[in-house]
C-alpha positions as CSV (number, residue, x, y, z in Angstrom):
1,X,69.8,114.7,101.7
2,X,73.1,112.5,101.6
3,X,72.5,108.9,99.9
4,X,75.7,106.4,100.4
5,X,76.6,103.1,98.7
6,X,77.6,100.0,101.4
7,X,79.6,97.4,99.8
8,X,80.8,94.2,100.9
9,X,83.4,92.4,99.3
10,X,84.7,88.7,100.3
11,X,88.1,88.2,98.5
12,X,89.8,85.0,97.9
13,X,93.1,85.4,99.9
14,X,94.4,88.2,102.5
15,X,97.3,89.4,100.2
16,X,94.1,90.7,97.6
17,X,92.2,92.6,100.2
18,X,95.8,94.6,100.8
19,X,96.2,95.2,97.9
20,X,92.6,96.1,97.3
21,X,92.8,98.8,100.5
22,X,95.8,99.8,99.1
23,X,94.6,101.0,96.1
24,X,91.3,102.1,97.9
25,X,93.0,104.5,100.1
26,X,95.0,106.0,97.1
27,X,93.4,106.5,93.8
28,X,90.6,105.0,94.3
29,X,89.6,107.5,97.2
30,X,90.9,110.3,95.7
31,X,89.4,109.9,92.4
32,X,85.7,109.7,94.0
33,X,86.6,112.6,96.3
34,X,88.0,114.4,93.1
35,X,85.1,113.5,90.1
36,X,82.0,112.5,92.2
37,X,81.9,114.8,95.4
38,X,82.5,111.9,98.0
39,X,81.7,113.5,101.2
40,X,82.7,110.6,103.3
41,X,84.8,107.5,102.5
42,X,85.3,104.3,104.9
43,X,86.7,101.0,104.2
44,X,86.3,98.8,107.4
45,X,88.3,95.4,107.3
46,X,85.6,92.5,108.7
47,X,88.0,89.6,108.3
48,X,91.4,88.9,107.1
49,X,89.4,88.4,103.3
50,X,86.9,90.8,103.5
51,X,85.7,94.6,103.6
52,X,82.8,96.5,103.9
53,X,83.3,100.3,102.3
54,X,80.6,103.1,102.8
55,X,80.9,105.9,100.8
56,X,78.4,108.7,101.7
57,X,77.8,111.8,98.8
58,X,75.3,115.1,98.8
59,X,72.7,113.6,96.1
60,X,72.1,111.1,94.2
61,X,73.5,112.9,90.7
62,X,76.7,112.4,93.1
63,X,76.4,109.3,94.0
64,X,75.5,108.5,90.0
65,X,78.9,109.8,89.0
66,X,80.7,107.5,91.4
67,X,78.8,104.7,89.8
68,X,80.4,105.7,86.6
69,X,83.4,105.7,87.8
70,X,83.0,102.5,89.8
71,X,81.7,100.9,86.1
72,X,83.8,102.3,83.8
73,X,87.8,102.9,84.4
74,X,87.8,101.8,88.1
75,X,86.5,98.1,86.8
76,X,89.3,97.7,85.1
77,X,91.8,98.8,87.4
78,X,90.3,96.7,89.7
79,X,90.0,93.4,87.6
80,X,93.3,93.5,86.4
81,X,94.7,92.8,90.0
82,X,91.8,92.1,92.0
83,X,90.7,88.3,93.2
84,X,86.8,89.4,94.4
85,X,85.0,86.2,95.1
86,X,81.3,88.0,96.3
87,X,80.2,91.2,96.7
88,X,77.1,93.5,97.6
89,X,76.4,96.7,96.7
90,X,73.5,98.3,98.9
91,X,72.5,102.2,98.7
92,X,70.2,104.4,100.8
93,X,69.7,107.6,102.5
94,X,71.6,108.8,105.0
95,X,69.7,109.4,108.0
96,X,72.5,110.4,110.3
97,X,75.8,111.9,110.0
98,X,78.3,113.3,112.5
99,X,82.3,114.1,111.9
100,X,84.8,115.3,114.2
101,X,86.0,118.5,113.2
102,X,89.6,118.0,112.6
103,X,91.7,121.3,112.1
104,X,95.3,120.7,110.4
C-alpha cells in the first residue's frame, strides 16, 4: 500500500514560489527520491503564489523518512530563502496509481 503527503503552500510573492520549484525540482526531489524511497513526486503550480506538491512513497516507514528530511535539514534550507505565508500538509493512502511507462 502507497501512503502520499499533499501539501499546499501559499507564498507571499511569485519570485518565492520560483525559487521554491526551483529548489523542489533539484535537491529537494532528488534528496527524497535518494534517502526516503519517493515513488512519485509532483509540484502543481495553482496560482502565480501558490503550489500544491504530492509526493506518493511504498509505506509509511517511507513516508516517515521523508518527514525527517522535510523536519530536519530541508527546514532550513527552506527557511533561509523561503517567504511561506500558509501551508497544509495532508497524508493518506493511495487508492489509485497509474504511470506512463516512459523508456529513455
Amino acid at each position: 500500500m502507497s501512503i502520499a503527503n499533499v501539501n499546499m503552500f501559499e507564498f507571499e510573492n511569485e519570485e518565492a514560489l520560483q525559487t521554491f520549484a526551483k529548489w523542489y525540482d533539484g535537491d529537494g526531489a532528488d534528496d527524497y527520491m535518494k534517502y526516503a524511497e519517493c515513488e512519485i513526486i509532483l509540484m502543481i503550480k495553482t496560482s502565480p503564489t501558490s503550489c500544491l506538491t504530492v509526493a506518493s512513497y511504498p509505506n509509511d516507514a517511507a513516508r516517515q523518512k521523508a518527514v525527517a528530511l522535510r523536519e530536519g535539514r530541508h527546514r532550513d534550507a527552506v527557511a533561509n530563502f523561503l517567504k511561506i505565508e500558509h501551508t497544509l500538509a495532508l497524508e493518506g493512502e493511495v487508492t489509485a496509481k497509474r504511470l506512463k511507462e516512459i523508456i529513455i
